[in-house]
gemmi code that builds the backbone of each chain (N, CA, C; Angstrom):
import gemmi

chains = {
    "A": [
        ("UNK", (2.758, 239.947, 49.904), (2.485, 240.710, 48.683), (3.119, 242.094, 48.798)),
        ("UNK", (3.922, 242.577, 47.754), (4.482, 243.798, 47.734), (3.076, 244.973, 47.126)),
        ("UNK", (3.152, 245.662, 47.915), (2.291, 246.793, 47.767), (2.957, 248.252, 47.335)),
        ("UNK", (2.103, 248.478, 45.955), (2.634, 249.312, 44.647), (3.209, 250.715, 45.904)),
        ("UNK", (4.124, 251.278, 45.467), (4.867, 252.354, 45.820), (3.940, 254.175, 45.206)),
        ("UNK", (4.582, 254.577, 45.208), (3.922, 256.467, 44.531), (3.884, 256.315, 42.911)),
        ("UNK", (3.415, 254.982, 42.794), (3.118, 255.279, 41.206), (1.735, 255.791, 40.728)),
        ("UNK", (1.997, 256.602, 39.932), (0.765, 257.398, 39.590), (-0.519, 256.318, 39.475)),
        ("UNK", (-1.723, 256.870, 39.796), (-2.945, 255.617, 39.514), (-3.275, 255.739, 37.888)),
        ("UNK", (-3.976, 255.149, 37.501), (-3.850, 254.470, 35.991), (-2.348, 254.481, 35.323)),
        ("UNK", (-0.917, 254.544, 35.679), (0.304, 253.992, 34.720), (0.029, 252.981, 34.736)),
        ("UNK", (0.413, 252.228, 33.634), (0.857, 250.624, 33.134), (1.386, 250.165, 33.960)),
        ("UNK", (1.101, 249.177, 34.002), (2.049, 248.049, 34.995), (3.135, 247.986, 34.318)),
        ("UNK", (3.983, 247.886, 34.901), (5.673, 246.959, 33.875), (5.141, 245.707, 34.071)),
        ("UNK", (5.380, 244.641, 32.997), (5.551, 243.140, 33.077), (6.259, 242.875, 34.163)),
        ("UNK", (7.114, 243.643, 35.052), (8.088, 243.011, 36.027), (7.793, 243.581, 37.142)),
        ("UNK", (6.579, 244.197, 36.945), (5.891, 244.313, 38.616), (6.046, 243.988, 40.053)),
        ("UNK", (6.910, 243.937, 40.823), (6.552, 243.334, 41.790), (5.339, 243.115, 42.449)),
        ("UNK", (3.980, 243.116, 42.039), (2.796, 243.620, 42.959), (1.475, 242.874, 42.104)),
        ("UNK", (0.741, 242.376, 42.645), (-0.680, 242.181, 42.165), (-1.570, 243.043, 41.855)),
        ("UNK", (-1.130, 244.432, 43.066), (-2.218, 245.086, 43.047), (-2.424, 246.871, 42.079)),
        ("UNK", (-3.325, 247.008, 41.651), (-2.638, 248.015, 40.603), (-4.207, 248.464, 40.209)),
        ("UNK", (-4.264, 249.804, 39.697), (-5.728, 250.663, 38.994), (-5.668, 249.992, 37.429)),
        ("UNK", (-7.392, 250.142, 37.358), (-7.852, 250.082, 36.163), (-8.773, 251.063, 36.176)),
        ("UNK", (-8.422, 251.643, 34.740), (-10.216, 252.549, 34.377), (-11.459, 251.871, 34.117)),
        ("UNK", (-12.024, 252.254, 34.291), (-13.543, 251.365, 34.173), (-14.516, 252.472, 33.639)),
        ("UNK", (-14.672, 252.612, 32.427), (-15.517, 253.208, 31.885), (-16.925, 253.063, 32.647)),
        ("UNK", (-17.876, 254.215, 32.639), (-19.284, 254.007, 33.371), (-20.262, 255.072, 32.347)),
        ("UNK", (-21.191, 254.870, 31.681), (-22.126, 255.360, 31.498), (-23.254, 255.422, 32.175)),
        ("UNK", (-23.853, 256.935, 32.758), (-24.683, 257.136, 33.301), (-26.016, 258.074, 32.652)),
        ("UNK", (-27.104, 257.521, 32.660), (-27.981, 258.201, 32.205), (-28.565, 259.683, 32.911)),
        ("UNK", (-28.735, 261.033, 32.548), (-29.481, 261.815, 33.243), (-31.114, 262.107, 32.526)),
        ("UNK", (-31.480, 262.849, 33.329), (-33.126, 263.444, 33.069), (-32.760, 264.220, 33.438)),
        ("UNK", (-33.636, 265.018, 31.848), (-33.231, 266.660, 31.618), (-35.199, 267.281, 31.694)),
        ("UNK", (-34.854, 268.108, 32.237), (-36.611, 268.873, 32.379), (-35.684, 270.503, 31.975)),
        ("UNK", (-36.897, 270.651, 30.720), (-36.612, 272.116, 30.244), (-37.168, 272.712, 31.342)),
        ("UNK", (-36.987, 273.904, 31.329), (-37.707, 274.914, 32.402), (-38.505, 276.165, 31.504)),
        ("UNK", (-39.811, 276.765, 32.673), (-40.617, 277.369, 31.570), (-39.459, 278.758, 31.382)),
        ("UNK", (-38.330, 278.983, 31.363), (-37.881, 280.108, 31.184), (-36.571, 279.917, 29.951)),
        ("UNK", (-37.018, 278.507, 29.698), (-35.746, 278.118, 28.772), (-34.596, 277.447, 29.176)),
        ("UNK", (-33.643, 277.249, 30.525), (-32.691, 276.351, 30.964), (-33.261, 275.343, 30.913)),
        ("UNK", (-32.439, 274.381, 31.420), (-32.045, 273.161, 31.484), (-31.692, 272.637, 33.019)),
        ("UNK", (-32.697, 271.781, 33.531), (-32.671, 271.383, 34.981), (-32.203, 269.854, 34.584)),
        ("UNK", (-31.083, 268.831, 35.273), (-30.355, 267.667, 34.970), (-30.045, 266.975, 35.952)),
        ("UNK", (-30.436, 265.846, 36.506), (-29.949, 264.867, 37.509), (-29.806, 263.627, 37.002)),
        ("UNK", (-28.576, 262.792, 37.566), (-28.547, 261.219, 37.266), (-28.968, 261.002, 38.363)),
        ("UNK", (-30.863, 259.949, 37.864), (-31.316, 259.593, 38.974), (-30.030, 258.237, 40.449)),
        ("UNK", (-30.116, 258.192, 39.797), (-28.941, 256.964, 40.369), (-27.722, 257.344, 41.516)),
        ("UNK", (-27.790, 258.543, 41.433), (-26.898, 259.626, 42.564), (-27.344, 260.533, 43.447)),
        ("UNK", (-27.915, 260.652, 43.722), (-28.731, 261.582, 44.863), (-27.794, 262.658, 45.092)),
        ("UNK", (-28.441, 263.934, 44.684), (-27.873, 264.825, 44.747), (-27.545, 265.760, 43.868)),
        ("UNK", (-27.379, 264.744, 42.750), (-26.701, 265.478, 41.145), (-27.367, 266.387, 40.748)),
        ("UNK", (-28.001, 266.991, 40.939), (-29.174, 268.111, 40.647), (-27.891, 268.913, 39.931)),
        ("UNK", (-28.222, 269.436, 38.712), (-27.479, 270.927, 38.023), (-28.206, 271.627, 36.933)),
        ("UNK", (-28.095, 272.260, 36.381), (-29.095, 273.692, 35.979), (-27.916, 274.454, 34.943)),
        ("UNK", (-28.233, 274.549, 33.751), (-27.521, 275.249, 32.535), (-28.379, 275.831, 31.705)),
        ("UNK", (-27.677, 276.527, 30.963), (-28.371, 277.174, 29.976), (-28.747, 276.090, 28.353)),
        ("UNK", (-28.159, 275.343, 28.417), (-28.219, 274.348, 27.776), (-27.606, 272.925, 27.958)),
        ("UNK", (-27.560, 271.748, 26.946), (-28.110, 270.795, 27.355), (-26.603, 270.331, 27.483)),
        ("UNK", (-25.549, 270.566, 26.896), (-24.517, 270.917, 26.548), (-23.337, 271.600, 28.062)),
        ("UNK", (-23.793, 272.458, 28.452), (-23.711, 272.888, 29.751), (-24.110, 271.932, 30.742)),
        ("UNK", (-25.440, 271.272, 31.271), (-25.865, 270.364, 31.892), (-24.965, 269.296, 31.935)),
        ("UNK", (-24.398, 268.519, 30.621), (-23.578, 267.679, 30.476), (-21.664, 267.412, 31.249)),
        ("UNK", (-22.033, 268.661, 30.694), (-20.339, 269.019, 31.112), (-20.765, 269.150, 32.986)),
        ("UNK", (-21.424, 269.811, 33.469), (-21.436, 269.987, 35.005), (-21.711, 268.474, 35.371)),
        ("UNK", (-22.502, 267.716, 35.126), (-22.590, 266.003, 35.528), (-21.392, 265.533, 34.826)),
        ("UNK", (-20.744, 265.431, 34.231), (-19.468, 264.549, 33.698), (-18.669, 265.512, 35.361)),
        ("UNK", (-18.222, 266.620, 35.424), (-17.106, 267.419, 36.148), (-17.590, 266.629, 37.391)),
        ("UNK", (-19.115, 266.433, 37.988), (-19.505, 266.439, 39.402), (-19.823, 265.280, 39.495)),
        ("UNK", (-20.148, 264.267, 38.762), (-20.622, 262.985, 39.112), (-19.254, 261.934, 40.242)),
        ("UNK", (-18.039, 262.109, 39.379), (-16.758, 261.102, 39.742), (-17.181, 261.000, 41.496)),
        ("UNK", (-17.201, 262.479, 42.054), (-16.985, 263.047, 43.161), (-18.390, 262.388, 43.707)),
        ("UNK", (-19.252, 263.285, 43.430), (-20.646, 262.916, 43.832), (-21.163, 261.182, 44.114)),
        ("UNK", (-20.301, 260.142, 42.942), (-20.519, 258.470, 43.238), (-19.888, 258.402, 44.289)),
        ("UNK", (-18.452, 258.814, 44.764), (-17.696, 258.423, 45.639), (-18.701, 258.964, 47.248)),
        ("UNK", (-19.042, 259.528, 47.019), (-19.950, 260.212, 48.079), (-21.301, 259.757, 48.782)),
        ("UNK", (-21.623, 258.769, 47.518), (-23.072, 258.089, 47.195), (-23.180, 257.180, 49.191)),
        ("UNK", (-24.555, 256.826, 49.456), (-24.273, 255.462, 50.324), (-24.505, 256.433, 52.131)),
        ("UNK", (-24.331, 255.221, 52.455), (-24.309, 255.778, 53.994), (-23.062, 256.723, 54.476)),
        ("UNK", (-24.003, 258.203, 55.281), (-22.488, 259.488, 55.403), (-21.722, 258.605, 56.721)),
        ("UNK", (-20.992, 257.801, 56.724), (-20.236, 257.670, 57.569), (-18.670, 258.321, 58.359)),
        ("UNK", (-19.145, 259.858, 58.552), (-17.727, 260.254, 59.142), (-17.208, 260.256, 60.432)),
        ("UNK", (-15.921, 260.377, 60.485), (-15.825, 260.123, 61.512), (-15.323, 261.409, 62.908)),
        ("UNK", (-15.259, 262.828, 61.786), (-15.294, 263.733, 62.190), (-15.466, 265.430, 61.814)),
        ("UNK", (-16.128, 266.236, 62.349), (-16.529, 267.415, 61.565), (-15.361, 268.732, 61.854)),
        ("UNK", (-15.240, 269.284, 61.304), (-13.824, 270.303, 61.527), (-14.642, 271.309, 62.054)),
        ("UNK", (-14.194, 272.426, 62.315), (-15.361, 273.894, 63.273), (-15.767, 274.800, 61.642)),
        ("UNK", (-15.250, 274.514, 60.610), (-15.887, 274.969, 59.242), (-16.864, 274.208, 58.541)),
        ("UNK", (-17.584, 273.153, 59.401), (-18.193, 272.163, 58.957), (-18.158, 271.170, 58.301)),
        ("UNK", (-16.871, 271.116, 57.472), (-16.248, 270.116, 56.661), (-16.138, 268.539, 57.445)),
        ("UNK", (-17.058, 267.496, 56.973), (-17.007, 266.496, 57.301), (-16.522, 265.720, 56.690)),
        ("UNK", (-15.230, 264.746, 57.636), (-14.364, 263.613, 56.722), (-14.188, 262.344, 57.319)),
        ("UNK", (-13.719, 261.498, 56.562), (-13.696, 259.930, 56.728), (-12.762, 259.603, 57.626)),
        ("UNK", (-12.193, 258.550, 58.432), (-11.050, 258.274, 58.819), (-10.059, 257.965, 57.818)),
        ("UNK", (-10.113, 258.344, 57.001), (-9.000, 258.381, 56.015), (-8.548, 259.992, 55.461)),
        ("UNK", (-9.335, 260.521, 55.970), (-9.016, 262.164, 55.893), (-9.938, 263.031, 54.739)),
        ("UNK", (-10.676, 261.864, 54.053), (-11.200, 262.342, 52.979), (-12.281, 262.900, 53.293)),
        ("UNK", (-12.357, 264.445, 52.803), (-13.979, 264.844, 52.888), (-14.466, 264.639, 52.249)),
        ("UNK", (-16.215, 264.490, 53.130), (-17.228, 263.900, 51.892), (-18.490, 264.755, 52.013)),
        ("UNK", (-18.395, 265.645, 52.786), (-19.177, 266.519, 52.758), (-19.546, 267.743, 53.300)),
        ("UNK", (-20.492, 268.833, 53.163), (-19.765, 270.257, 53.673), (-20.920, 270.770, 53.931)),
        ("UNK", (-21.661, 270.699, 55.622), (-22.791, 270.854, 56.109), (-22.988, 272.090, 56.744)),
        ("UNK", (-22.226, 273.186, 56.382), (-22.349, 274.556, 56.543), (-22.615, 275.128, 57.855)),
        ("UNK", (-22.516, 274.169, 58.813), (-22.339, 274.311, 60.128), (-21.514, 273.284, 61.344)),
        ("UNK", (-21.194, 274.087, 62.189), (-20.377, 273.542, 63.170), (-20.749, 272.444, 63.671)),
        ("UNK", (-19.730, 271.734, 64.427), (-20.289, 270.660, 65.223), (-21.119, 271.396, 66.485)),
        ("UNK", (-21.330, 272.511, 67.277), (-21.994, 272.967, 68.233), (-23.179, 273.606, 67.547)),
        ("UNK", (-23.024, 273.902, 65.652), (-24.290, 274.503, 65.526), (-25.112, 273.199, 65.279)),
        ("UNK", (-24.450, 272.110, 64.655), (-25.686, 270.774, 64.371), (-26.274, 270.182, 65.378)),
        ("UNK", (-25.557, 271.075, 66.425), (-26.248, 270.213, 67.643), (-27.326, 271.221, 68.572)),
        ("UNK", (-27.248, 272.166, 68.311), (-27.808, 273.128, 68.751), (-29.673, 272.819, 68.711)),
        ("UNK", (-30.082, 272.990, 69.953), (-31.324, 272.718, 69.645), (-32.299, 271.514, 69.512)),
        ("UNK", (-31.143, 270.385, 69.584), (-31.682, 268.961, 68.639), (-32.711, 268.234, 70.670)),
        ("UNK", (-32.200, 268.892, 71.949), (-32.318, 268.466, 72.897), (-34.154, 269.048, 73.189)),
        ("UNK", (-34.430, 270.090, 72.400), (-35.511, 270.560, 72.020), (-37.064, 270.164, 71.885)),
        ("UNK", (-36.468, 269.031, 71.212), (-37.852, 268.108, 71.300), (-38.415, 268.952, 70.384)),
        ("UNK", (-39.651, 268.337, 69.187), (-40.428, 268.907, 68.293), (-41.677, 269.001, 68.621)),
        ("UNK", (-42.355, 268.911, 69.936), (-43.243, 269.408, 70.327), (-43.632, 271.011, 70.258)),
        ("UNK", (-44.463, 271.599, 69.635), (-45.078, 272.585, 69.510), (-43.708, 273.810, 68.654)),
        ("UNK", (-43.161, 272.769, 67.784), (-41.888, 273.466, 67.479), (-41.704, 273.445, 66.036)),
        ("UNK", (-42.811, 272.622, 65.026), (-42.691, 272.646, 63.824), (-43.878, 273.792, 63.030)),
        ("UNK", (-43.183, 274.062, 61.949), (-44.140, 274.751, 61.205), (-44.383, 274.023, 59.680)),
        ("UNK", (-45.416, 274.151, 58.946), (-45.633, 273.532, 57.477), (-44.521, 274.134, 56.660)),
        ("UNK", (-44.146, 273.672, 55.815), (-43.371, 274.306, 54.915), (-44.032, 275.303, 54.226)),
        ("UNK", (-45.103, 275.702, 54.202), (-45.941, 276.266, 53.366), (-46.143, 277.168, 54.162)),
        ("UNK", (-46.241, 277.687, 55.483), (-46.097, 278.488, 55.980), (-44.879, 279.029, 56.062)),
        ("UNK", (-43.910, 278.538, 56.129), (-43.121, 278.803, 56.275), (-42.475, 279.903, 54.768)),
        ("UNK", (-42.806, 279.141, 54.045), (-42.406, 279.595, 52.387), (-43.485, 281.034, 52.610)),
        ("UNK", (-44.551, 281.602, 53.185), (-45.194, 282.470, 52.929), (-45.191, 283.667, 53.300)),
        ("UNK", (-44.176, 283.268, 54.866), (-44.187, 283.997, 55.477), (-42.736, 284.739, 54.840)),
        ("UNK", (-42.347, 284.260, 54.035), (-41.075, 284.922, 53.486), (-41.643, 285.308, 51.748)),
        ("UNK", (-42.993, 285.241, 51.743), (-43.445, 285.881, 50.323), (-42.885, 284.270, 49.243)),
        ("UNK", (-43.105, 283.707, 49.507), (-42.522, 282.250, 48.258), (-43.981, 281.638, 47.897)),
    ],
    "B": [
        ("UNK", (-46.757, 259.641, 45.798), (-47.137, 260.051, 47.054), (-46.441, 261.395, 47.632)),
        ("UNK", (-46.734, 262.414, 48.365), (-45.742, 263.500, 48.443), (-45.659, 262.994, 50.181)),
        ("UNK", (-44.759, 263.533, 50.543), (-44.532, 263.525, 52.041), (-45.056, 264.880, 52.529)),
        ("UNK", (-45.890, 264.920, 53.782), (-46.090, 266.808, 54.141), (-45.024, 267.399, 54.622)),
        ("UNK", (-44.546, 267.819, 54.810), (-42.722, 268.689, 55.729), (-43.133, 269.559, 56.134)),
        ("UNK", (-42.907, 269.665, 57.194), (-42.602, 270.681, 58.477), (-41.174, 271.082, 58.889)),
        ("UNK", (-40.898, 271.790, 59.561), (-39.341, 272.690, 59.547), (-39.608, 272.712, 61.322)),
        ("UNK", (-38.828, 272.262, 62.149), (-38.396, 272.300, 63.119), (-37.680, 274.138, 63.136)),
        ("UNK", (-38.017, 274.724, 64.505), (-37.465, 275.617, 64.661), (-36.394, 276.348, 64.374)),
        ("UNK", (-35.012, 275.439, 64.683), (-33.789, 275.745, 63.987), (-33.531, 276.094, 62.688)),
        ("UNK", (-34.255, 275.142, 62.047), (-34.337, 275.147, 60.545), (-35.080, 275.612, 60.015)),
        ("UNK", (-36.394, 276.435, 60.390), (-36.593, 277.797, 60.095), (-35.706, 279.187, 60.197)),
        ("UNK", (-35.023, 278.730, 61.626), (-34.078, 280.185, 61.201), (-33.450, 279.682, 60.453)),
        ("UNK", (-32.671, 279.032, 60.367), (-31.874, 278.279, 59.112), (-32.058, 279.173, 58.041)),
        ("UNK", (-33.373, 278.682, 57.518), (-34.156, 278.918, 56.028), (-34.092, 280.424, 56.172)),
        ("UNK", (-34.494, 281.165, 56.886), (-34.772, 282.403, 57.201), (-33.190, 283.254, 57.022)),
        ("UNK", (-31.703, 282.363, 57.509), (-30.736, 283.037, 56.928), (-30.266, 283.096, 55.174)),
        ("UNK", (-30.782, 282.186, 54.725), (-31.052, 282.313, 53.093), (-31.375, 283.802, 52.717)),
        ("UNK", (-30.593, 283.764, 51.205), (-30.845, 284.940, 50.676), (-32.363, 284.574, 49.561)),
        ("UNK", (-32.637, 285.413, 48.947), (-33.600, 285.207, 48.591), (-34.000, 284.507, 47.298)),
        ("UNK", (-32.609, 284.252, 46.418), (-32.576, 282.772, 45.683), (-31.969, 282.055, 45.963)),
        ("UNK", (-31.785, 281.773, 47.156), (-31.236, 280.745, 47.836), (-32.621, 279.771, 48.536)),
        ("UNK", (-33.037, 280.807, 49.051), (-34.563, 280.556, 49.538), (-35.475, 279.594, 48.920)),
        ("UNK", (-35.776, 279.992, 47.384), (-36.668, 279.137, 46.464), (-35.870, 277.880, 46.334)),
        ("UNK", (-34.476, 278.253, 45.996), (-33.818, 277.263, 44.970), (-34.065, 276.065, 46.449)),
        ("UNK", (-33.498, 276.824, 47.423), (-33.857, 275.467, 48.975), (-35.639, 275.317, 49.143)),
        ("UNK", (-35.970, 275.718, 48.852), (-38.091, 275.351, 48.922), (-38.060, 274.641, 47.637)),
        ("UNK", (-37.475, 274.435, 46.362), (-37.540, 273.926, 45.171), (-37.465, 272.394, 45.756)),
        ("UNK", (-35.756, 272.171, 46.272), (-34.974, 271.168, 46.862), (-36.248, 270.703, 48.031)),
        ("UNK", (-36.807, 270.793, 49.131), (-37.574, 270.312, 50.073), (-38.814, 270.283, 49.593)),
        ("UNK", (-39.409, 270.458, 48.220), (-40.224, 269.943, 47.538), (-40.021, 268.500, 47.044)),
        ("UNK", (-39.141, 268.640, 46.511), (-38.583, 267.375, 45.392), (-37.880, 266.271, 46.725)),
        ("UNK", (-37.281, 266.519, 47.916), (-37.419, 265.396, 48.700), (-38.382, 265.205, 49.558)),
        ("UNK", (-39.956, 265.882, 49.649), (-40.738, 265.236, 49.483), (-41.639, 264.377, 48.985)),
        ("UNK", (-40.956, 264.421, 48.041), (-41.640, 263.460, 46.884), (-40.825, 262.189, 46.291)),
        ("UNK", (-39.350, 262.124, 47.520), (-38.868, 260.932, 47.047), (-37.797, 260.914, 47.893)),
        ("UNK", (-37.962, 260.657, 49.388), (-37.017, 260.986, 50.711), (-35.928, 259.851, 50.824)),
        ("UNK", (-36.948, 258.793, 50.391), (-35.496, 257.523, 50.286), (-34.929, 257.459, 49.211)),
        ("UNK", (-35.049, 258.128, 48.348), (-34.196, 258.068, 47.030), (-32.936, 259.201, 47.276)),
        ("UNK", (-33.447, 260.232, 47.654), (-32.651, 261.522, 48.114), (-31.504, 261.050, 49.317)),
        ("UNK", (-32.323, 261.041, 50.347), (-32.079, 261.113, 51.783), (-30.695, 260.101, 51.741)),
        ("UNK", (-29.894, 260.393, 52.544), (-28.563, 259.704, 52.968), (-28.919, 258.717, 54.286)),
        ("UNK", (-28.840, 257.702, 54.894), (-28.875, 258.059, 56.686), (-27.927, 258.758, 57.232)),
        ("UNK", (-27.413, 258.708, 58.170), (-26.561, 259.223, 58.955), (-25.726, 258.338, 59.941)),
        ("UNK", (-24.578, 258.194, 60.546), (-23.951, 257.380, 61.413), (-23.837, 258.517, 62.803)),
        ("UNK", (-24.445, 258.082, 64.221), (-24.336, 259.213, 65.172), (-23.335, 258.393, 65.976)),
        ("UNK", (-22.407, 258.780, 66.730), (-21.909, 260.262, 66.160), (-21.035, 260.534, 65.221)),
        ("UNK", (-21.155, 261.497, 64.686), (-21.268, 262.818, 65.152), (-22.463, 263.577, 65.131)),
        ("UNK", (-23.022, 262.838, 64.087), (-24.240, 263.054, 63.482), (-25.778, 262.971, 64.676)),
        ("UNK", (-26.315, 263.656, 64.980), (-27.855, 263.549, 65.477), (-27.897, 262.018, 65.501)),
        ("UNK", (-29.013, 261.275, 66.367), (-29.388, 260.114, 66.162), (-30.634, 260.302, 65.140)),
        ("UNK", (-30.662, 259.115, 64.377), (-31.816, 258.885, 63.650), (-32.323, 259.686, 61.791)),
        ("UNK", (-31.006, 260.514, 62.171), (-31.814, 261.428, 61.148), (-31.106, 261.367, 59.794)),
        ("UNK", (-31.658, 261.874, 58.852), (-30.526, 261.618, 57.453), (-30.414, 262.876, 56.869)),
        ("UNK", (-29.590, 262.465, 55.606), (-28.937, 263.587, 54.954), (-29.398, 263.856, 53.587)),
        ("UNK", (-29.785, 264.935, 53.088), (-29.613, 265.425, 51.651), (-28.935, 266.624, 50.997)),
        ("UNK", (-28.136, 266.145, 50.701), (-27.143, 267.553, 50.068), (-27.148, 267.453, 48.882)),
        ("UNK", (-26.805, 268.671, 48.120), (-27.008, 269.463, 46.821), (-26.127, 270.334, 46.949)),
        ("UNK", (-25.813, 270.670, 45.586), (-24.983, 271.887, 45.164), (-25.378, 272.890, 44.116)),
        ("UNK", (-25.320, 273.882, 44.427), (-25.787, 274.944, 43.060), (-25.066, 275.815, 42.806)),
        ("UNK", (-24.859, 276.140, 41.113), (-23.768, 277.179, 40.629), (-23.858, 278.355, 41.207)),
        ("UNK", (-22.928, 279.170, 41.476), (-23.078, 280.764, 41.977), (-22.255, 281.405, 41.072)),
        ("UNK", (-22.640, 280.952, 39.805), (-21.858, 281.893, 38.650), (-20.237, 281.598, 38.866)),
        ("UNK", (-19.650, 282.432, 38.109), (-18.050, 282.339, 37.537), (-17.488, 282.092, 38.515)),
        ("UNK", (-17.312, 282.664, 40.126), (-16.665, 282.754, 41.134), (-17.135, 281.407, 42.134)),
        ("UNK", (-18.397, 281.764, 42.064), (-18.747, 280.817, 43.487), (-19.659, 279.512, 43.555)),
        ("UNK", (-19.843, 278.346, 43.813), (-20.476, 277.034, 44.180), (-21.263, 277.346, 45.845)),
        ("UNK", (-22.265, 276.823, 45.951), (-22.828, 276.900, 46.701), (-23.106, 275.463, 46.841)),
        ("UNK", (-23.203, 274.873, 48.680), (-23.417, 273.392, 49.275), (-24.881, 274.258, 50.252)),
        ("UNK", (-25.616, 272.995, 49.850), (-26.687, 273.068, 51.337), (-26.613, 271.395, 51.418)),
        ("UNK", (-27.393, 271.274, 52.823), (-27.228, 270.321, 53.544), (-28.820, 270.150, 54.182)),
        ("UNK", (-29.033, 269.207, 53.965), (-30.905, 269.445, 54.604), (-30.634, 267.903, 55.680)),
        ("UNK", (-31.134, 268.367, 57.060), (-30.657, 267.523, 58.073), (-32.852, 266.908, 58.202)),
        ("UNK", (-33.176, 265.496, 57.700), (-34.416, 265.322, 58.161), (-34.636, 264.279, 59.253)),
        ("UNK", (-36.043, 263.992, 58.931), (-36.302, 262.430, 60.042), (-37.606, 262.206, 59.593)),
        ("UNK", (-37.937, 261.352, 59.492), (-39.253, 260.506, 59.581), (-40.003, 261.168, 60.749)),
        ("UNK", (-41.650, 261.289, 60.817), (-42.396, 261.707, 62.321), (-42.924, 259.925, 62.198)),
        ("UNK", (-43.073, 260.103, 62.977), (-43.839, 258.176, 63.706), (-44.752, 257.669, 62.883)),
        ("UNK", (-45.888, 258.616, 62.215), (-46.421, 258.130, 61.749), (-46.367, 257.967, 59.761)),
        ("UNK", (-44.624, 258.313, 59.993), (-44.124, 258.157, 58.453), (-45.214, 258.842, 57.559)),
        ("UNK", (-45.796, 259.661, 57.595), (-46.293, 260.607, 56.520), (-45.529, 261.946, 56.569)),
        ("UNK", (-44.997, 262.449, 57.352), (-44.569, 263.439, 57.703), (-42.805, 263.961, 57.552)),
        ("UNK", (-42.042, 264.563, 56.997), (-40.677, 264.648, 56.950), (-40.595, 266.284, 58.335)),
        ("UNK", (-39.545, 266.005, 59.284), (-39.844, 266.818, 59.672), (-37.977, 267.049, 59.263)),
        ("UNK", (-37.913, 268.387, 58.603), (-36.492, 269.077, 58.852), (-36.390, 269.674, 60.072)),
        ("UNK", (-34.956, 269.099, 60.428), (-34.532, 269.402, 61.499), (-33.308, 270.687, 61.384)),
        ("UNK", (-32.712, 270.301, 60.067), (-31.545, 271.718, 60.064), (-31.233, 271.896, 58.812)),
        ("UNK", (-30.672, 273.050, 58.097), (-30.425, 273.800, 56.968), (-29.535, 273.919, 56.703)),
        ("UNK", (-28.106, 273.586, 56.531), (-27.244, 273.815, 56.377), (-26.755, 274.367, 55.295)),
        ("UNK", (-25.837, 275.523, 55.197), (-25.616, 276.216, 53.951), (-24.142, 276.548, 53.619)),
        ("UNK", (-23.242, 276.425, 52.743), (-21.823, 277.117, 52.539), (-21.451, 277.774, 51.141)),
        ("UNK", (-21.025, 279.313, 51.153), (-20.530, 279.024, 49.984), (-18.765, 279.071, 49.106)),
        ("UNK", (-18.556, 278.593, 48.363), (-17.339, 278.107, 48.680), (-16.499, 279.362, 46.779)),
        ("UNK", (-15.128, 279.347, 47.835), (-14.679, 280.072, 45.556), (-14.455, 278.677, 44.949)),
        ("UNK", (-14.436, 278.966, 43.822), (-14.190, 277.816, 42.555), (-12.703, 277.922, 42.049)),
        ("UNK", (-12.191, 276.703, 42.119), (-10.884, 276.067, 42.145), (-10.198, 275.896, 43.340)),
        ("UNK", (-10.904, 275.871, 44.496), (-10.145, 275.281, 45.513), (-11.095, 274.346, 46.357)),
        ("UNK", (-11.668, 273.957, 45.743), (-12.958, 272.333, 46.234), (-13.781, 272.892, 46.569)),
    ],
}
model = gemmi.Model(1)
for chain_id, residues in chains.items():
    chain = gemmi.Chain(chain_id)
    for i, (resn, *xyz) in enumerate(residues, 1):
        res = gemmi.Residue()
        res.name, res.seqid = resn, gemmi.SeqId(i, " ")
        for name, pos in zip(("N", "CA", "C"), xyz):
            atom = gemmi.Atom()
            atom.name, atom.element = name, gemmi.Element(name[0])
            atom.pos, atom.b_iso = gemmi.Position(*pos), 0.0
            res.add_atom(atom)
        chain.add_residue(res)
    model.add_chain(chain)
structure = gemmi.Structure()
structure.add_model(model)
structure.setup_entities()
C-alpha cells in the first residue's frame, strides 16, 4: 500500500490516488453544563472530557473557549501515557506530541514521593485555613 | 458521595506557592475531584510517572496575555474513602504559543 505523501489533512482525494489511506472530518457534537455563578459568569464543562472546566462572562464566551479547547483536550482524554518529561515539565508521547504540562520537573515530581505519608498529610480544610480560604 | 482529601506535604508547599486566586480557583478544583475522582482523575503509566497515582489537569484563563495549567498528582488511601494529593503542579504559559 502506498502511503499518502505531505498532503495537507482534509484535501480531497484525486480519483487517481495512489493510496487507501486518507482524512475525513467527522463532525462531533458535544454537550456542556453551564452553572451561572452567584456573581453573574458563566462556569462550563463537557462532562465527557475531564478537564474542560472554563469560566466567561457569558454563555457565548463559554462556548467559544470549549469549541477552541475541546479538539486538544479529546486528543488528551484516556490513560497519560508518556514516554518522557523535558526539565520544563512538558510531558510527551513517543511520537513527540505533548500532552501535557505538569509544572514541574522530572526531579521535582519525584521529590519527596520516597517519604511515605505517614504523619505527613493534612485535611484540605486545614489546609485551606491556614491560608485564610 | 464526597471523598475526604488530605494534601501530602509536598503538595502543601505546592498549594502554599499559589498566588492567592490561584489558591481558591485550585481549592475550587480539589473540591469538585472530590466529588467525582474517577470521572476527573487520569491514571498514570510509571515511569515516569510515580507508581500508582493519577492525574487531573485543568486550565484557567489569565486574561488577554496569559493561560494558566495545574496538574493535581492523587492516589486512593487503602481504605478508598480518602484522596490523598500527593503534588500540585502549576505553569503559566503566554497565549499564542501553546
Amino acid at each position: 500500500m502506498d502511503l499518502p505523501g505531505e498532503s495537507p489533512v482534509n484535501a480531497p482525494v484525486p480519483k487517481d490516488a495512489r493510496t487507501d489511506l486518507f482524512s475525513i472530518d467527522v463532525p462531533v457534537t458535544l454537550s456542556a453544563i453551564v452553572r451561572r455563578e452567584p456573581d453573574g459568569t458563566f462556569l462550563a464543562e463537557i462532562p465527557s472530557i475531564p478537564g474542560s472546566q472554563v469560566s466567561g462572562e457569558s454563555v457565548e464566551e463559554v462556548r467559544a473557549k470549549l469549541a477552541r479547547g475541546a479538539p486538544s483536550k479529546l486528543g488528551r482524554a484516556g490513560v497519560v501515557t508518556p514516554v518522557r518529561i523535558d526539565d520544563r515539565g512538558r510531558v510527551f508521547r513517543a511520537d513527540g506530541t505533548e500532552v501535557l504540562d505538569i509544572g514541574m520537573t522530572p526531579e521535582e515530581l519525584l521529590e519527596g514521593r520516597a517519604e511515605g505519608d505517614r504523619g505527613r498529610l493534612t485535611p484540605l480544610e486545614d489546609v485551606l485555613a491556614e491560608h485564610g480560604l | 458521595v464526597s471523598y475526604a482529601v488530605v494534601l501530602h506535604g509536598r503538595a502543601k508547599r505546592e498549594f502554599a506557592k499559589l498566588s492567592g486566586g490561584h489558591k481558591v480557583i485550585a481549592a475550587d478544583h480539589l473540591r469538585r475531584l472530590a466529588r467525582s475522582p474517577a470521572k476527573l482523575g487520569r491514571p498514570t503509566v510509571s515511569p515516569p510517572f510515580p507508581p500508582g497515582e493519577m492525574i487531573y489537569d485543568f486550565v484557567e484563563d489569565g486574561g488577554f496575555e496569559t493561560w494558566h495549567s495545574f496538574t493535581v498528582f492523587f492516589k486512593y488511601d487503602a481504605g478508598e474513602s480518602t484522596l490523598i494529593i500527593t503534588g500540585i503542579g502549576h505553569s503559566e504559559h503566554p497565549r499564542g504559543i501553546g
